[in-house]
PARO-993893 format. One line per field, with one value per residue (C-alpha): x, y, z; residue number from 1. Coordinates in steps of 0.25 Angstrom, whole numbers. Each point is the difference from the previous one (the first is absolute). Example, Ala and Ser with C-alpha at 12.3 -4.5 7.8 and 13.67 -1.06 7.14 Angstrom:
c1	(49; 6)
c2	(-18; 14)
c3	(31; -2)
k	(1; 2)
This chain:
c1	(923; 15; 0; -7; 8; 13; -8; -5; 15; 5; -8; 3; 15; -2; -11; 10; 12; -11; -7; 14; 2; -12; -2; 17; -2; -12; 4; 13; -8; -8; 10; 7; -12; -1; 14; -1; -14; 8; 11; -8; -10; 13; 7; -15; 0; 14; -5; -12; 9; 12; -12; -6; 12; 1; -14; 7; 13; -8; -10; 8; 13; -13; -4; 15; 2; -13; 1; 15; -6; 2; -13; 0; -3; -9; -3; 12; 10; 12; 1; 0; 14; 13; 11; 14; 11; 4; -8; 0; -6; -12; 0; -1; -11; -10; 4; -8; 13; -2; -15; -3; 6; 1; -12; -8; 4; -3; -13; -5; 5; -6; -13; 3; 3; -14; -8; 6; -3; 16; -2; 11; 10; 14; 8; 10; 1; 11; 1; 11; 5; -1; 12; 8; -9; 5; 3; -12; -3; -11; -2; -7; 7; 1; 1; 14; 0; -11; 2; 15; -8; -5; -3; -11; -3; -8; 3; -9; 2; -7; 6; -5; -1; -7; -13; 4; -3; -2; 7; 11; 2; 15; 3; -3; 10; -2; -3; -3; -8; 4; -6; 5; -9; 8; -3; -11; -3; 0; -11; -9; 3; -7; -11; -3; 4; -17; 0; 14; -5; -12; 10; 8; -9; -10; 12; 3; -12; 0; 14; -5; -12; 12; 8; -15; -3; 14; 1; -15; 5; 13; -10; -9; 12; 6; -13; -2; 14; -3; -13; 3; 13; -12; -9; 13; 4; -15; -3; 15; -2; -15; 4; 10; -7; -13; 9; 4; -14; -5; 14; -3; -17; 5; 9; -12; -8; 9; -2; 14; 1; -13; 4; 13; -3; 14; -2; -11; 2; 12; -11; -9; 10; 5; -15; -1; 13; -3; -13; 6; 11; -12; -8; 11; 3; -16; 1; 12; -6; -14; 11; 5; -15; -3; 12; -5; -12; 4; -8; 10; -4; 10; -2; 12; 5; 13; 9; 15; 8; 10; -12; -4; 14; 3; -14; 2; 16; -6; -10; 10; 11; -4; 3; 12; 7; -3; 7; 14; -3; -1; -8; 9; -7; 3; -12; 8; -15; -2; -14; -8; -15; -6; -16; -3; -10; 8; -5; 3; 15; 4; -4; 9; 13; -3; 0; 14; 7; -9; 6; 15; -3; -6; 12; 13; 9; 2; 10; 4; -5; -12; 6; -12; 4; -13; 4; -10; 3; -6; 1; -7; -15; 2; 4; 10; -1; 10; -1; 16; 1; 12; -8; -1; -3; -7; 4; -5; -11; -7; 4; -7; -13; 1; -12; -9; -11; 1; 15; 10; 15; 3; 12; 0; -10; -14; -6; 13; -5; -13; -10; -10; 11; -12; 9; 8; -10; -9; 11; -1; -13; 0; 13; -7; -14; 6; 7; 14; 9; 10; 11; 9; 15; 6; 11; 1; 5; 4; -14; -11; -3; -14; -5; -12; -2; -13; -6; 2; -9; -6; 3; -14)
c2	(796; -2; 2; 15; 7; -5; 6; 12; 2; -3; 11; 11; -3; 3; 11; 7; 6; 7; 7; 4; 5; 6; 8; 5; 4; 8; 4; 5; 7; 7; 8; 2; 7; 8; 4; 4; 8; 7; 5; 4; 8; 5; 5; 7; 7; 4; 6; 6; 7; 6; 6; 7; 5; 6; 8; 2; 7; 6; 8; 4; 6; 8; 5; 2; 9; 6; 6; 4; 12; 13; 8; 11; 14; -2; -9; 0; 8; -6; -5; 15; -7; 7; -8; -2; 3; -14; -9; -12; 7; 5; -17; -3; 12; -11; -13; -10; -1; 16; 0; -13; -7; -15; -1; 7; -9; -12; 5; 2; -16; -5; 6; -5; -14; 0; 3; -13; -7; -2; 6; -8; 0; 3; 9; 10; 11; 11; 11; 0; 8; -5; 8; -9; -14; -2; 11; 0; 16; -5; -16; -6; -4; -17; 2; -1; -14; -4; 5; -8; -14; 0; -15; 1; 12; 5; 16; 9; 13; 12; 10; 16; 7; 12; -2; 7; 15; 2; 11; -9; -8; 7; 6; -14; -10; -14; -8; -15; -6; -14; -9; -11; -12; -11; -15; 0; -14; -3; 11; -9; -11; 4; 8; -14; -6; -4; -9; -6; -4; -6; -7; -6; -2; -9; -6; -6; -4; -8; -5; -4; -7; -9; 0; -7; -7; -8; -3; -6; -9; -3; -6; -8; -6; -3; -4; -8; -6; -1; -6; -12; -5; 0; -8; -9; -3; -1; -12; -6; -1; -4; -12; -5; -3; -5; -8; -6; -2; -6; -10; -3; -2; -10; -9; 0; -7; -12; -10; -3; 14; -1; -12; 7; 8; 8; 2; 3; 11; 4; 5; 5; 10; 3; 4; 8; 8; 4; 2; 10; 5; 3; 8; 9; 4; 4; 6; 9; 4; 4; 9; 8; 1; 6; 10; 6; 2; 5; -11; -4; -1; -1; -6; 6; -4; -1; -10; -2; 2; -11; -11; 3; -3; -11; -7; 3; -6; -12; -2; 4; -10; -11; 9; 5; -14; -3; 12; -4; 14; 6; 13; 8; 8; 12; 3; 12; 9; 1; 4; -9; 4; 5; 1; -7; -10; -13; -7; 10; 4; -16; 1; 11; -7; -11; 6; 6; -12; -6; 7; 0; -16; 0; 9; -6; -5; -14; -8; 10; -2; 9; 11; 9; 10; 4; 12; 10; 12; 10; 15; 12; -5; -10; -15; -3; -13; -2; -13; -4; -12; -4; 0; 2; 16; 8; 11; 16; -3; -12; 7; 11; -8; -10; 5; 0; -9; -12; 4; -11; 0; -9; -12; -5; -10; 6; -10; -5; 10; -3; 9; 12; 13; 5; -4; 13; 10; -8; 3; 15; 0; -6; 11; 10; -4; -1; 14; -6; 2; -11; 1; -8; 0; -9; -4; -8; -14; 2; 0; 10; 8; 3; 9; 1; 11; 1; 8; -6; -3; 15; -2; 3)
c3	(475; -2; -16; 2; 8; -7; -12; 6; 5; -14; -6; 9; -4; -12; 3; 9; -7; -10; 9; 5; -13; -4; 13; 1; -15; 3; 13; -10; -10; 11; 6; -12; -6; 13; -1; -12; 1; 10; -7; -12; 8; 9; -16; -1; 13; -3; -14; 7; 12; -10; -8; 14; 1; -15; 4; 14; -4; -12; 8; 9; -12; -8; 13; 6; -14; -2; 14; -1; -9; 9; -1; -11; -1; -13; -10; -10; 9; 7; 14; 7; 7; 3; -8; 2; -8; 0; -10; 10; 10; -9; -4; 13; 5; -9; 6; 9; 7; 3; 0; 10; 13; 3; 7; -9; -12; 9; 4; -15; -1; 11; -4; -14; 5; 9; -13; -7; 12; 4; 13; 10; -13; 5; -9; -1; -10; -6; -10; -9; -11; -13; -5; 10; 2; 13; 7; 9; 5; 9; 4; 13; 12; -5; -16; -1; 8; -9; -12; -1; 1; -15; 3; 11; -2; -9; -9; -7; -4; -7; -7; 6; -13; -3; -11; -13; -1; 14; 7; 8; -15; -1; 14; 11; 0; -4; 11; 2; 11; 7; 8; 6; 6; 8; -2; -10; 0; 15; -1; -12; 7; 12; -7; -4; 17; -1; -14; 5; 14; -6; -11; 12; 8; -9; -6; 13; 2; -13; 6; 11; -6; -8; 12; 9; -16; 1; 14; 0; -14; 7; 12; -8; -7; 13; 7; -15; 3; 15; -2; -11; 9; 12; -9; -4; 14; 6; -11; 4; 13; 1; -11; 6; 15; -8; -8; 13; 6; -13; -1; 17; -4; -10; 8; 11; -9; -2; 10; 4; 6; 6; 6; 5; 12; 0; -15; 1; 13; -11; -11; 10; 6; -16; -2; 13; -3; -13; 4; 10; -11; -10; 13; 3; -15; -1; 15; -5; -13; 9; 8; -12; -3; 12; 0; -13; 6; 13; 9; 7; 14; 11; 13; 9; 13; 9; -8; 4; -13; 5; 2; -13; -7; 9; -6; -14; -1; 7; -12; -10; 6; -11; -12; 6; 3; -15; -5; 11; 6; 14; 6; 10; 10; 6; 8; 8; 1; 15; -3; -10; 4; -11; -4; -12; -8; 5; -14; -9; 8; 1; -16; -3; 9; -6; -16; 5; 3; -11; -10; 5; -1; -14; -7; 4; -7; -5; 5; 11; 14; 5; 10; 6; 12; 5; 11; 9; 7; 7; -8; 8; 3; -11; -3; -11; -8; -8; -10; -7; -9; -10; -14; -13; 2; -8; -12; 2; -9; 9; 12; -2; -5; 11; 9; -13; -1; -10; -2; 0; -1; -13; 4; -14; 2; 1; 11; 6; 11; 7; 1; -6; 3; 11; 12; 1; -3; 9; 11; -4; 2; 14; 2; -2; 5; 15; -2; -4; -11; -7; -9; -9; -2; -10; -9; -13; 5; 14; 7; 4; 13; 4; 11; 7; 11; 9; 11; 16; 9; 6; 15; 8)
k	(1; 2; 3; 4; 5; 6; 7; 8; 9; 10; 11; 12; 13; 14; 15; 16; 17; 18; 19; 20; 21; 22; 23; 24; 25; 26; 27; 28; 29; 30; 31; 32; 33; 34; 35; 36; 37; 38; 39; 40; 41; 42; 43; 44; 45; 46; 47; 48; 49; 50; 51; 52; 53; 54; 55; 56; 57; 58; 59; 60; 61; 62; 63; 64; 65; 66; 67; 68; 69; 70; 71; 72; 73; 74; 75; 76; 77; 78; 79; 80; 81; 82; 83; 84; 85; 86; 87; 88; 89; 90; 91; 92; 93; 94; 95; 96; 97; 98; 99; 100; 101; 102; 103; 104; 105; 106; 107; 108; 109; 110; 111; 112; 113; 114; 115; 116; 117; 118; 119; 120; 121; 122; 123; 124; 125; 126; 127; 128; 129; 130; 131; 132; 133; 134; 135; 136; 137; 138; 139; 140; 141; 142; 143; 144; 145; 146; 147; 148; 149; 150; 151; 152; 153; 154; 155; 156; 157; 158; 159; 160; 161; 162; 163; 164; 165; 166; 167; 168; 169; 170; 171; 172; 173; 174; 175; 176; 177; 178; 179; 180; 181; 182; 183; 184; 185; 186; 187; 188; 189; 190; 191; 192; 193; 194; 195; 196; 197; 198; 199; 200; 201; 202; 203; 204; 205; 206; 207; 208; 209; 210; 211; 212; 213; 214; 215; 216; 217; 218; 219; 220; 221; 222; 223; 224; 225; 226; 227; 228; 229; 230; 231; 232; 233; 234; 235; 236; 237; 238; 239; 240; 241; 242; 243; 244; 245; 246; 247; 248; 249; 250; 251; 252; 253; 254; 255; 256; 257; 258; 259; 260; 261; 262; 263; 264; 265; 266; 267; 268; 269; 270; 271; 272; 273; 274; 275; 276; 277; 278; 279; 280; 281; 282; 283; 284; 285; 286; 287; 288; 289; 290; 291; 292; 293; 294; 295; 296; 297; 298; 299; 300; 301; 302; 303; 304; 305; 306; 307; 308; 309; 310; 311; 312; 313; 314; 315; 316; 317; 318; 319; 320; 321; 322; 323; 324; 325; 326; 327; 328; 329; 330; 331; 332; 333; 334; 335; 336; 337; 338; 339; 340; 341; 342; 343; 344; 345; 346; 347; 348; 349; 350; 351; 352; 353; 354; 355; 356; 357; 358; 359; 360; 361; 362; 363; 364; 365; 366; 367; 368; 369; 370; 371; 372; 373; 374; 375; 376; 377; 378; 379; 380; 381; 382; 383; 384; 385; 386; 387; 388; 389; 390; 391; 392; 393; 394; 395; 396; 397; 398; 399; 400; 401; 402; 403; 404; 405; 406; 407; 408; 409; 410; 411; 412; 413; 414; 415; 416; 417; 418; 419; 420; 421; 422; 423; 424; 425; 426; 427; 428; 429; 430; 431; 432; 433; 434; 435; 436; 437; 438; 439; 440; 441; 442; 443; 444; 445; 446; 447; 448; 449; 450; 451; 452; 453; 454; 455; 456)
């Protein structure tokens, strides 16, 4: 079992930064098509629109000079018109300026407009002479704000000239139609606002397909990681205590222990303690099991936090006279009565100090400061030790299950990296919450908050 998950993990390895590639690259080439197919059909619309306007203006210039035609006496004869004695005047008797208001000529584009199906379009229109390009005789009230911005705005113009042989071909003035329509591309763009929205909005749905696609690899590598170091640890630990029974089942089979009753009390007790060693590794294993599951049931009752802490250092004062060390407490909480599952609350005490006791430093003498406190309708605990610390990247992955800090040495640190998200767990089971504070090489600083006692 041990050779195929290094092997499935070494294969994913490999696996991984392909499908890295291969879903960016494509992820890439989408949107860079899309962009693309947006633009092009964006240069289409825009071509598509500056041609309406041609029929627009167009329409509008033959029906602005056809109508500028006063109405004749009879077919062949003059205009029955009195005319001035300056030429200019008769000129300008025939223009559109003369023959048509503003609001007329805006009525005839809007109608225009309507037919080419432009009907919101913005614009703003002017009649100028051609004789002096420029010199606008009749212009809407924006055209000149407009017509200065040649970069947004987009120009087009229609010269007013009387059809050959008509009866105006010599006596109406040369006139030039413009119109002006403001931000041309702004108006394409959100003729297309549909196709655009469902580009963005698929595109980010393929994102975050990727984004879910990556994150679910980066777990599997993890758990893979997780999973193989559990594996590693399990076999480690499991060996090393059945090692111990089988070296202790062999030295009861010689006849001189057999006939030594403190040796052979001595090999007994070895058996029975790693019996009990062997038992508490399945027992904690069974735990995790249970807390993916969401089986675990608690059997809550009034416990005093302070009895509890008291019990657990009395069991942990063995390891902690190996390591030189001490356990200052600052048991300040003046109400310690909470409602818990006494075995799973001792457990998660114990897996606290546990910890501060397994990660200290060699050569340096153990300090743990354990301190409660009363907050609001809470109880504080606060757990202090003098160790090795952790990086931002373990500390952020300390509650994970399988997860264990690496100290150089793989099994220089006992257990399966389940205590602390096993003390999670139970945290958040009885309604609390914990927290860890720590820097590299000067110790770490877990606290754990939980609901008092309710007062009947």
């Amino acid at each position: 079992m041990n050779g195929a998950v290094p092997g499935n993990f070494a294969d994913m390895k490999k696996i991984f930064p392909l499908i890295i590639v291969l879903i960016t690259v494509s992820l890439l080439g989408i949107i860079y098509i899309q962009v693309s197919w947006i633009r092009t059909l964006a240069l289409f619309r825009e071509e598509q629109f500056k041609e309406k306007l041609s029929f627009v203006i167009q329409q509008v210039g033959e029906e602005l000079v056809t109508q500028r035609t006063p109405p004749i006496n009879s077919p062949g004869s003059l205009p029955n018109m009195k005319f001035p004695g300056d030429s200019y005047d008769v000129f300008r008797q025939f223009s559109v300026t003369n023959r048509f208001t503003v609001f007329e000529i805006r009525e005839k584009l809007q109608k225009a407009f309507l037919r080419q199906n432009l009907k919101d379009t913005k614009f703003e229109f002017a009649v100028a002479s051609d004789n002096v390009f420029g010199h606008y005789e009749l212009k809407s009230s924006q055209f000149m704000n407009l017509a200065m911005d040649t970069v947004h705005n987009l120009k087009v113009w229609y010269p007013l000239v009387a059809s050959s042989g008509s009866l105006l071909e010599s006596l109406a003035p040369d006139e030039v139609l413009v119109i002006v329509v403001p931000d041309v591309k702004s108006y394409v763009f959100q003729s297309l606002g549909w196709m655009i929205a469902g580009a963005i909005f698929f595109t980010l749905i393929i994102v975050t397909a990727f984004y879910l696609t990556f994150g679910t690899l980066l777990r599997q590598k993890k758990l893979s990681e997780m999973k193989s170091d559990f594996i590693n640890n399990m076999t480690h630990e499991l060996k090393t205590p059945l090692a111990t029974i089988s070296l202790a089942v062999d030295a009861l089979k010689s006849e001189k222990v057999l006939a030594n009753k403190e040796k052979l009390n001595y090999f007994t007790g070895m058996i029975k303690d790693e019996n009990k060693r062997m038992n508490k590794h399945v027992e904690t294993i069974l735990q995790a099991a249970q807390m993916e599951r969401q089986e675990m049931q608690l059997d809550k009752k009034d416990i005093h936090v302070h009895d509890v802490v008291h019990r657990v250092i009395s069991n942990l004062q063995l390891q902690i006279e190996e390591r030189q060390g001490k356990i200052d407490l600052q048991l300040n909480a003046t109400n310690d009565l909470v409602e818990a599952d006494e075995v799973h609350f001792t457990n998660l005490i114990n897996n606290l100090l546990d910890n501060a006791v397994k990660y200290s430093k060699e050569g340096v003498p153990l300090h743990v400061k354990l301190t409660t406190r009363n907050v609001g309708k809470n109880i504080r605990i606060i757990v202090e030790d003098n160790g090795i610390g952790m990086s931002k990247e373990t500390l952020s992955r300390v509650f994970e299950k399988f997860f264990r800090a690496h100290t150089g040495n793989v099994h220089n640190v006992k257990g399966f990296g389940l205590g602390l998200s096993y003390v999670k767990a139970i945290t958040e089971a009885h309604d609390g919450k914990i927290r860890v504070d720590s820097i590299l090489g000067k110790g770490s600083t877990f606290t754990a908050e939980f609901p008092l006692k309710k007062s009947s």
